[in-house]
C-alpha positions, -999 to +999 in steps of 0.1 A: -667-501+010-641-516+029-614-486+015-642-465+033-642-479+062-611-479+068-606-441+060-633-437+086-611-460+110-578-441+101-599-408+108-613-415+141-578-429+149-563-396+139-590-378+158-580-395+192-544-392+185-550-353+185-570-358+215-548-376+234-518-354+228-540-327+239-545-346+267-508-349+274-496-312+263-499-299+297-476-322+312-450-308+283-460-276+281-467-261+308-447-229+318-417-243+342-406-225+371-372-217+390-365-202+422-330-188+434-323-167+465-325-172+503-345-177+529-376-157+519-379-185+488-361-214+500-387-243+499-367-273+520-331-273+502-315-269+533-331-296+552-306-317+529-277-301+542-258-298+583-265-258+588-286-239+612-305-222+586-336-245+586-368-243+591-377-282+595-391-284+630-421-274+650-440-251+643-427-241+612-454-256+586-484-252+612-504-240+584-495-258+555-514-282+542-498-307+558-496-289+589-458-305+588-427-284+588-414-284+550-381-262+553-401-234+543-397-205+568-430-197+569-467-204+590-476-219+557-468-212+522-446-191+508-442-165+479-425-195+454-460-215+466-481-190+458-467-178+422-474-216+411-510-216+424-510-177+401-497-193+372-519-226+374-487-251+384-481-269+416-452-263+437-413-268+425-395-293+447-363-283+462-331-295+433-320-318+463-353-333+468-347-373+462-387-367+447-376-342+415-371-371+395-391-379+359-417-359+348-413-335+381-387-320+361-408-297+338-423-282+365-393-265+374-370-264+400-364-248+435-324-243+444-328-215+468-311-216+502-316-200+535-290-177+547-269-169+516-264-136+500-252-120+468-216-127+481-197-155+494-191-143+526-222-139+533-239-163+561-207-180+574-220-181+599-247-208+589-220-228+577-231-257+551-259-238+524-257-236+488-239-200+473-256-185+447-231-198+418-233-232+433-275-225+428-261-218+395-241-251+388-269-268+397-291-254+375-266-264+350-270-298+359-307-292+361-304-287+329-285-318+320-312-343+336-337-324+314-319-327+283-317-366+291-358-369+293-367-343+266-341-339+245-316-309+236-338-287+217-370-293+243-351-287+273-340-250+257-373-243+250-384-250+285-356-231+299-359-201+279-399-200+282-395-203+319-408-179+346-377-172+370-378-157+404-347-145+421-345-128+454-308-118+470-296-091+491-312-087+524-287-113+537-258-089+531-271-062+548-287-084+577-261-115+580-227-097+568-222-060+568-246-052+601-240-085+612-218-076+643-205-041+653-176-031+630-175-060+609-150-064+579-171-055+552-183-027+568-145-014+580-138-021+540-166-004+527-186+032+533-222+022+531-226+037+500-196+020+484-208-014+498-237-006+482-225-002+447-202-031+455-234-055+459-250-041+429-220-050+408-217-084+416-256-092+411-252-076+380-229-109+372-250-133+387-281-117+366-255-117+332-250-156+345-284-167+346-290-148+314-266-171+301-279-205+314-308-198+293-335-174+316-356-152+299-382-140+318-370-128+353-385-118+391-355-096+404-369-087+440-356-060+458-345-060+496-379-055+515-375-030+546-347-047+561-349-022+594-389-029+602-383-066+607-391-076+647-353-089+650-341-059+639-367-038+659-357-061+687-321-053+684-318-018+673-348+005+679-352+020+716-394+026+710-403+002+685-393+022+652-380+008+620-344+002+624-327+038+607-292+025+591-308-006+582-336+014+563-310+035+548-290+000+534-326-002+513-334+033+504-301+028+488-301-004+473-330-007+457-330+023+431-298+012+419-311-024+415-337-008+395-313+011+375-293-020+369-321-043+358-327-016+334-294-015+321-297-050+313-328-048+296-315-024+274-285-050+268-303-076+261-332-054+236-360-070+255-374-070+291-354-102+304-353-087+344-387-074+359-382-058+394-400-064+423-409-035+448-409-056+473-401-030+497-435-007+490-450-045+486-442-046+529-443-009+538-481-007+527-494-033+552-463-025+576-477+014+577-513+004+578-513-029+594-549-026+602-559-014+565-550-049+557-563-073+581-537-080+604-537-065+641-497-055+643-469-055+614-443-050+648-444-084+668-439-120+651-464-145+654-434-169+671-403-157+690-390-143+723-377-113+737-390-076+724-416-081+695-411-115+695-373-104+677-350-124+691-337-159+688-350-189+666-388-197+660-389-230+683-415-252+702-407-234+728-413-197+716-441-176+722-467-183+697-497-171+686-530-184+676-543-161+650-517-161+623-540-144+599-532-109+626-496-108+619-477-094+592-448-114+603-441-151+612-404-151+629-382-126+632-372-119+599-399-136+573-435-126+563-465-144+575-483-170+542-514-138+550-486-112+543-471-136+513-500-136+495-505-097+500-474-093+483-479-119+454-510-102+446-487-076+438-467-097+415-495-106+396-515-073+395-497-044+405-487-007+389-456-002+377-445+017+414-444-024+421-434-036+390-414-025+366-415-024+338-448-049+344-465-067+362-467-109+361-503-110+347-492-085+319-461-111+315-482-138+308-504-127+287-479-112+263-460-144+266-492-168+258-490-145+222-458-160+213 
């Protein structure tokens, strides 16, 4: 009798053992997330750092949940923010976060920083922000800290069943080659060449993080770099889409494209998913009105023509109704226009991704 009872004891034991580690699976399982690029991702990294490339003040943040300015250059969330909520996780803290400490870890990690560019040179101007290989390094030591809480093999696993979103380029169009009139990289390079130039060294960078273990990648392209209302501001005489600017992305993109492609073919599996993220804008930039918003021409906060010039500030224009306006500042989508395009992401035909989309990502990958 007593042999009995304990075999029931040692079964109910069992039974909330399993139930337990169910329980806990999530906070080991879950799919991790990491974010590299610039400004359109970065989610506070360079509020660590002495650069002008922040977005820590008034009245950045107005409508996050917090209603506090985060270093996200946004109203409210942005397209990092809004993948986690897609695939079920919450928000990766920035890698220089004091907070990403413990179990924070195996959520992910957020290294991008405002103002840099597929090359070095680009954003000098901002001065102190983190280069895309140094996003790199520290992934590396990203990778390190993980390996101390999980253990080798775990922290691979993580790593290579990650989702990864990386979004470069506009920067070295925007902040380098049409920075100023007859700048260096532009009396170096043809725009064609500079092109081709650019595409090369992402290739690289791509081949790098390939090698730090990503296996599941979000390569955006450059959005429509000449529409922005800075670049309306500063180049159009009636409020059209910037021409040489529109050019840089009818140029870059295919080739991006092209490249991923390559890669895939490289690596016999699709590692590098690209983002249209230039269609992703034109559709509510055309047709502002078809989506909800009352003009995809003026930001929400600025000065000057279309609200295009200078810094969002406490002391900009601002308006009241950001759910109108395709654009926030200058340069960066509104959380309304955000979400727009991460619906896209998730759901959209292969003219926005290719060669899939992220829900047809997940689902294959919740197979294996």
């Amino acid at each position: 009798m007593d042999k009995v009872i304990s075999m029931a004891n040692s079964s109910v034991l069992v039974m909330v053992l399993i139930a337990l580690l169910g329980t806990l699976a999530p906070l080991t399982e879950a799919r991790a997330f990491f974010v590299f690029g610039d400004s359109l991702v970065d989610s506070g990294n360079n509020n660590y750092l002495v650069t002008s490339a922040r977005a820590d003040s008034p009245p950045y943040g107005i409508d996050y949940p917090t209603h506090r300015a985060t270093g996200r250059f946004s109203n409210g969330l942005n397209i990092p923010d809004i993948i986690s909520q897609k695939i079920k996780s919450e928000s990766t803290l920035p890698y220089l976060s004091p907070q990403l400490t413990g179990k924070k870890l195996l959520v992910g990690a957020n290294f991008a920083s405002a103002g840099i560019g597929i090359l070095n040179d680009t954003g000098v101007q901002f001065l102190n922000i983190i280069r895309i290989y140094t996003q790199l390094e520290y992934f590396q030591q990203y990778q390190q800290r993980l390996t101390a809480l999980v253990g080798a093999q775990k922290a691979r696993g993580i790593v290579n069943q990650a989702l990864v979103l990386i979004t470069l380029g506009g920067n070295d169009f925007v902040n380098n080659y049409y920075l100023v009139p007859n700048s260096a990289r532009s009396r170096q390079f043809a725009l064609p060449n500079y092109v081709r130039y650019l595409i090369s060294e992402y290739q690289k960078i791509l081949m790098r993080l390939y090698k730090l273990g990503a296996r599941r990648v979000l390569v955006t392209g450059t959005g429509p770099m000449g529409c922005v209302p800075a670049e309306r501001a500063m180049r159009s005489r009636n409020g059209e889409c910037a021409a040489e600017l529109q050019q840089a992305s009818a140029l870059f993109n295919p080739q991006l494209v092209q490249m991923l492609q390559g890669l895939n073919k490289k690596f016999h599996a699709d590692v590098f998913i690209a983002a249209n993220t230039h269609e992703m804008h034109m559709d509510f930039i055309t047709d502002p009105q078809a989506f909800g918003f009352t003009t995809s021409k003026i930001a929400c906060c600025g000065q000057g023509p279309y609200n295009g010039l200078g810094l969002c500030t406490v002391l900009s224009n601002l308006c009241s109704n950001r759910g109108q306006y395709a654009f926030w500042d200058a340069f960066h989508p509104s959380e309304k226009a955000n979400r727009l395009i991460v619906q896209q992401i998730m759901t959209g035909s292969t003219m926005y991704m290719n060669p899939m989309n992220l829900s047809t990502i997940m689902a294959l990958d919740s197979r294996t």
